[in-house]
C-alpha positions in Angstrom: 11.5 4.1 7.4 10.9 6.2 10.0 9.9 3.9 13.5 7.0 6.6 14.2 5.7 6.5 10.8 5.3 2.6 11.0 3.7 2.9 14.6 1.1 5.0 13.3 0.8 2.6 10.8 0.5 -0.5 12.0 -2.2 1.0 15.2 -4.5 2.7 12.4 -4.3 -0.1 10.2 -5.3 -2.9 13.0 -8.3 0.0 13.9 -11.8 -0.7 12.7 -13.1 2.3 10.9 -15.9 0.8 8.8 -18.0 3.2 6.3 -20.3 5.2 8.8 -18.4 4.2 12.0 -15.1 5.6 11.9 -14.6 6.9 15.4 -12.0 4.6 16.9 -9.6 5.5 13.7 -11.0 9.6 14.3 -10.5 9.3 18.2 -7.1 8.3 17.4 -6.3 10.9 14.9 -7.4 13.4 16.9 -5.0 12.2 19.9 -2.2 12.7 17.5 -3.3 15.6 16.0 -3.7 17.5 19.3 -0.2 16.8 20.3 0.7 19.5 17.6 -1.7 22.1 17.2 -4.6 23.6 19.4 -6.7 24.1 16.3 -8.5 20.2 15.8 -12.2 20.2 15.0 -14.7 17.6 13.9 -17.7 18.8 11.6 -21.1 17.8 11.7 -20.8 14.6 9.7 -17.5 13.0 11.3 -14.7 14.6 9.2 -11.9 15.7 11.6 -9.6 18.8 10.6 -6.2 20.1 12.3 -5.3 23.6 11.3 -1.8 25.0 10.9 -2.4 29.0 10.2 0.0 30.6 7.8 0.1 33.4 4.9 0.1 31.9 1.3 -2.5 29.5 -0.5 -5.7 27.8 1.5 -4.1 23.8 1.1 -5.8 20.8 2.4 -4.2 17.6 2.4 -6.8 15.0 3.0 -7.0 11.2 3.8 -10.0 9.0 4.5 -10.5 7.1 7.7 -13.3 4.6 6.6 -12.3 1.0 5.3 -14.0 -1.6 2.8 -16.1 -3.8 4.9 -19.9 -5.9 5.0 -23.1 -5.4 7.1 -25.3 -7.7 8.4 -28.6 -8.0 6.2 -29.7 -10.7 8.2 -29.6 -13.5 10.9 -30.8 -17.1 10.0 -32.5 -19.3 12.1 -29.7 -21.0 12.9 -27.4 -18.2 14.1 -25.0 -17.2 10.8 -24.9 -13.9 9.6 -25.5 -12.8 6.0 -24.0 -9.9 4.6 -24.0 -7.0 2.0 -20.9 -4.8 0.9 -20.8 -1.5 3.2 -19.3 0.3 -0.1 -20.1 1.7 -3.4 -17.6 0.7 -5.7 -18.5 -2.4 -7.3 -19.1 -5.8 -5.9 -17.1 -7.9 -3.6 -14.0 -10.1 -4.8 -15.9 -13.0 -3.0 -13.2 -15.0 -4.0 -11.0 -13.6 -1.3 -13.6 -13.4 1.6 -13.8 -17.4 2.8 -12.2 -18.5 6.2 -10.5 -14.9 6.6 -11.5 -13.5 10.4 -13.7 -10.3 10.8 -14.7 -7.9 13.2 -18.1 -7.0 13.9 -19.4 -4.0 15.7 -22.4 -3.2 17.9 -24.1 -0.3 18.2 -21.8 0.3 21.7 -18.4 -0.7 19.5 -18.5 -3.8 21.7 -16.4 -6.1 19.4 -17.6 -9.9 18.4 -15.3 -12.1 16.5 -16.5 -14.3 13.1 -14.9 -15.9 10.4 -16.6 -16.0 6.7 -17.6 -19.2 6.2 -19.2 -21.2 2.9 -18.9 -25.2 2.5 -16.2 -26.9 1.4 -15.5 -29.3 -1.2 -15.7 -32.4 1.1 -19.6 -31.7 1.2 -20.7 -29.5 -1.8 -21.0 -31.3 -5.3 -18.0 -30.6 -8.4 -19.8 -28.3 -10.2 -19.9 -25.9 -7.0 -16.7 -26.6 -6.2 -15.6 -25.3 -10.0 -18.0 -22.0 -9.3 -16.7 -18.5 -8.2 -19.3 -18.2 -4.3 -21.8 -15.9 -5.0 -22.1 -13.6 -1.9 -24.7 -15.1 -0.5 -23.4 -18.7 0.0 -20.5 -16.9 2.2 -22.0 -16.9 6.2 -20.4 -15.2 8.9 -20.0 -18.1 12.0 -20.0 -16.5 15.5 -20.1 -19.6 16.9 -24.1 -19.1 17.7 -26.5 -21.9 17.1 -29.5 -19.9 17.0 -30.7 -16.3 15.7 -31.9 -15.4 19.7 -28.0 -16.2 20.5 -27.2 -14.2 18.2 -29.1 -11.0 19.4 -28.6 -12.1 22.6 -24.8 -10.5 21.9 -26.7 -7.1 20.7 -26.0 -8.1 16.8 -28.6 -7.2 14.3 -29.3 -6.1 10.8 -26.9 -3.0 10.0 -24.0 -4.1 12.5 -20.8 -3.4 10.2 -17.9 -5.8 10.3 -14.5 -5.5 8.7 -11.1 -7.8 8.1 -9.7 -8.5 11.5 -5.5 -8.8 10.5 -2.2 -8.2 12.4 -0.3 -5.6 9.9 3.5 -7.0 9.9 6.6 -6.5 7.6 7.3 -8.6 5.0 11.0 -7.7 4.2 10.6 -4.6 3.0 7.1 -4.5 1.9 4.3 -3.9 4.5 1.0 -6.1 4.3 -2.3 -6.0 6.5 -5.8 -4.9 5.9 -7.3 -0.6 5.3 -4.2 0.2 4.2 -6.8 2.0 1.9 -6.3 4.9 3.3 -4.8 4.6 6.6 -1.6 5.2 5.2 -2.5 8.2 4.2 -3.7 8.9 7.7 -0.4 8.0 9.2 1.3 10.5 6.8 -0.9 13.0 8.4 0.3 12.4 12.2 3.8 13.1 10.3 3.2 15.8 8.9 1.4 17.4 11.8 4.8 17.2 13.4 6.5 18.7 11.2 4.2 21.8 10.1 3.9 22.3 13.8 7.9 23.0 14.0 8.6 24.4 10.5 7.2 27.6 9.0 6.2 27.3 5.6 3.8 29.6 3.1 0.5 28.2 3.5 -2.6 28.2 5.2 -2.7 24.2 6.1 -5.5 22.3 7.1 -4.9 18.8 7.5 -8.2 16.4 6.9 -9.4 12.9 8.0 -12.7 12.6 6.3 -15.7 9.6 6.8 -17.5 8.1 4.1 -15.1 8.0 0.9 -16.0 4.3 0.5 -19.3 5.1 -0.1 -19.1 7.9 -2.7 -16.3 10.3 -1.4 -19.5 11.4 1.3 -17.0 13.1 3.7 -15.4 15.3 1.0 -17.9 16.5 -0.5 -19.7 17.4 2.7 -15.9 19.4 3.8 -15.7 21.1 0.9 -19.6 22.5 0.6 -18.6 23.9 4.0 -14.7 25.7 3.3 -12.9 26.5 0.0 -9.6 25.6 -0.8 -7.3 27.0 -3.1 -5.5 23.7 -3.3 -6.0 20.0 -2.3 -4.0 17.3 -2.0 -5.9 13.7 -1.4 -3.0 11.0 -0.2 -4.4 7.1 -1.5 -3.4 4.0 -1.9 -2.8 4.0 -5.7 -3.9 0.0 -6.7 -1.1 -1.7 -9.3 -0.8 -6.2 -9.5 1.5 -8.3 -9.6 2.0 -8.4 -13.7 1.8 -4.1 -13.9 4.9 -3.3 -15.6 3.9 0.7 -15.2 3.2 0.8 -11.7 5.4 -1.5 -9.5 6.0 -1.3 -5.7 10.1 0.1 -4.4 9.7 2.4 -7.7 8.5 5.8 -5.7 5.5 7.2 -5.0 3.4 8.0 -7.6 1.3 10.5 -9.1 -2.3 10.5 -11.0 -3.2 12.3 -13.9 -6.1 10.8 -14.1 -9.0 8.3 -12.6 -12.8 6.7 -13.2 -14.1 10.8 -12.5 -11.8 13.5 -13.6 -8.4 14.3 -14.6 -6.3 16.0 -11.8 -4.9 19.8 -11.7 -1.8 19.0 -14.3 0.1 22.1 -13.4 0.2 20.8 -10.1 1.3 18.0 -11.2 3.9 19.3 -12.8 5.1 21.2 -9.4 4.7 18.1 -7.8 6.9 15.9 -10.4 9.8 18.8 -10.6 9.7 18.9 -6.5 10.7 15.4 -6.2 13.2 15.5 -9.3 14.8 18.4 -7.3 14.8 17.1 -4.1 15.8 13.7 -5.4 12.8 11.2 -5.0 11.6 9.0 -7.3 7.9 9.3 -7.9 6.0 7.5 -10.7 3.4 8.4 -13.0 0.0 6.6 -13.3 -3.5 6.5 -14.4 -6.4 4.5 -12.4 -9.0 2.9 -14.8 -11.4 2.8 -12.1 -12.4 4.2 -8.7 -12.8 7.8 -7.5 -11.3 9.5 -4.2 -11.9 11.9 -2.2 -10.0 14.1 -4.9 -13.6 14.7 -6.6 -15.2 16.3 -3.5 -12.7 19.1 -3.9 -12.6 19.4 -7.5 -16.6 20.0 -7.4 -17.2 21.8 -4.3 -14.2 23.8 -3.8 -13.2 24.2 -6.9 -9.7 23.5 -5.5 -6.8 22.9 -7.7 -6.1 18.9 -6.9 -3.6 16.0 -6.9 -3.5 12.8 -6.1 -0.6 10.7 -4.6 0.0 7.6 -3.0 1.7 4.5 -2.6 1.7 1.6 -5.4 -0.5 -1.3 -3.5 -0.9 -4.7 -3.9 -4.0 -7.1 -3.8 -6.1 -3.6 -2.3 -9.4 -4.5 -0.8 -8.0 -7.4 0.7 -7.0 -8.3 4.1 -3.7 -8.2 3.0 -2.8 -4.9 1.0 0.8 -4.6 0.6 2.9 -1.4 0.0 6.9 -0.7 -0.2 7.8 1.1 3.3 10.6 2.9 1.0 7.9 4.2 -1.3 5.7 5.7 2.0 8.9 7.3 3.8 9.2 9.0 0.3 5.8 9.7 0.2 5.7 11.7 3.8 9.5 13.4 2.4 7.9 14.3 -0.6 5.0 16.0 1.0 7.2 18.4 3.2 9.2 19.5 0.5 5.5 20.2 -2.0 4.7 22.6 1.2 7.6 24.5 1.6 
């Protein structure tokens, strides 16, 4: 695995970039993305584009910078925060969320540290202890005592928080929080290098959009505003443990089809035939549920789209893991689909 492709990794990951307040993660983008092209604009809504002019098809590849997170709903008397999902797709896991360490953010992006919190079995009765928490037994502790405290650090009701987690390696495999979809964002910085020192036949535009959490917002606001001829959205692609068809140090893989549409299948078929040619392994797949930003294209632009990613572990988690041989292959397999 590349070192710069794990850099960019590991800083985006660690980021916030909550639904609605992605700057630090679009700041950091746009760093990277002006160190190869002149051409790097943000629309009105947040979505940041770097432009690599060229004869041939219009082609965006695209990546979201928001992550899963919570907002504050309220403060209680006695200075805990209560919280609500910051996303669209289904209800929290709330089996994952107690004693893990967030982030919460102010209106200035002044940072204040909590834990999720709920009582523990020393003090709560057997049947609780047996239940699945509801969301809202799970508190956020910032160590206040009272709600004045509280606001007294500029916190109120609509401050976001995410997962606060160090990304690391585990062997081969790569855990931390937003890998969803900051691994597609670090294949972007990559592949702005290389487009901006290779010619190839395409007009290329390469997107970091807000809001997919919630909807796929960002994309469908991009592509009301430009059509594409082609789009190619880069995901996490969500597999477990016991998934004998989708399993991590396989490859890549492609999706024919997810919970809104089935994907352009003669670009699929390009794509599959350019990694049997150019010798990378890249798996097949199908997601149950969940939309991406793939759909804002589909409808908008009418753009002919695919979907590819890495195979991820425990996604929505604090501790998403991927195969770091499956993203080099993904960045390798990229540059070879646009040449």
């Amino acid at each position: 695995m590349p070192d710069s492709l794990y850099h960019h990794l590991k800083t985006l990951t660690e980021l916030s970039g909550p639904v609605g307040r992605e700057f630090l993660v679009q700041q950091y983008m746009e760093t990277q993305f002006s160190l190869h092209t002149e051409s790097v604009a943000f629309d009105r809504v947040g979505n940041l584009q770097a432009h690599f002019p060229g004869e041939g098809p219009k082609t965006i590849i695209a990546a979201h910078a928001c992550e899963v997170g919570f907002v504050v709903k309220n403060i209680t008397e006695d200075g805990f925060l209560q919280i609500a999902p910051n996303y669209k797709t289904r209800v929290p896991d709330t089996r994952i969320l107690p004693f893990h360490e967030v982030t919460i953010f102010t209106d200035t992006y002044q940072s204040i540290d909590g834990v999720l919190t709920m009582d523990t079995g020393h003090v709560v009765d057997k049947e609780s202890r047996e239940k699945v928490p509801s969301l809202d037994t799970i508190l956020v502790d910032i160590g206040a005592t009272s709600r004045e405290e509280a606001y007294s650090s500029h916190l109120h009701v609509g401050c976001p928080l995410t997962w606060k987690a160090q990304t690391r390696k585990l062997n081969i495999r790569i855990k931390g929080k937003s890998m969803d979809d900051r691994l597609g964002l670090a294949i972007l910085i990559q592949l702005a290098a290389f487009l901006s020192k290779t010619s190839v036949t395409r007009d290329i535009f390469l997107a970091s959009t807000v809001q997919e959490e919630i909807g796929v917002r960002g994309a469908h606001a991009l592509a009301s505003q430009q059509t594409f001829d082609e789009a190619y959205i880069l995901e996490i692609i969500p597999t477990s443990q016991r998934n004998q068809a989708l399993r991590l140090g396989q490859g890549p893989a492609i999706v024919y089809k997810d919970g809104s549409m089935h994907y352009h299948h003669p670009t699929i078929i390009k794509c599959r035939e350019t990694a049997q040619n150019s010798n990378i392994p890249l798996q097949p797949a199908i997601l149950e549920r969940g939309i991406t930003d793939g759909l804002g294209f589909f409808v908008n632009s009418a753009s002919r789209t695919a979907l590819l990613g890495c195979p991820t572990l425990y996604p929505h988690s604090p501790g998403e893991t991927i195969n770091s041989e499956d993203l080099s292959n993904l960045q390798h397999l990229m540059e070879n689909i646009l040449m």
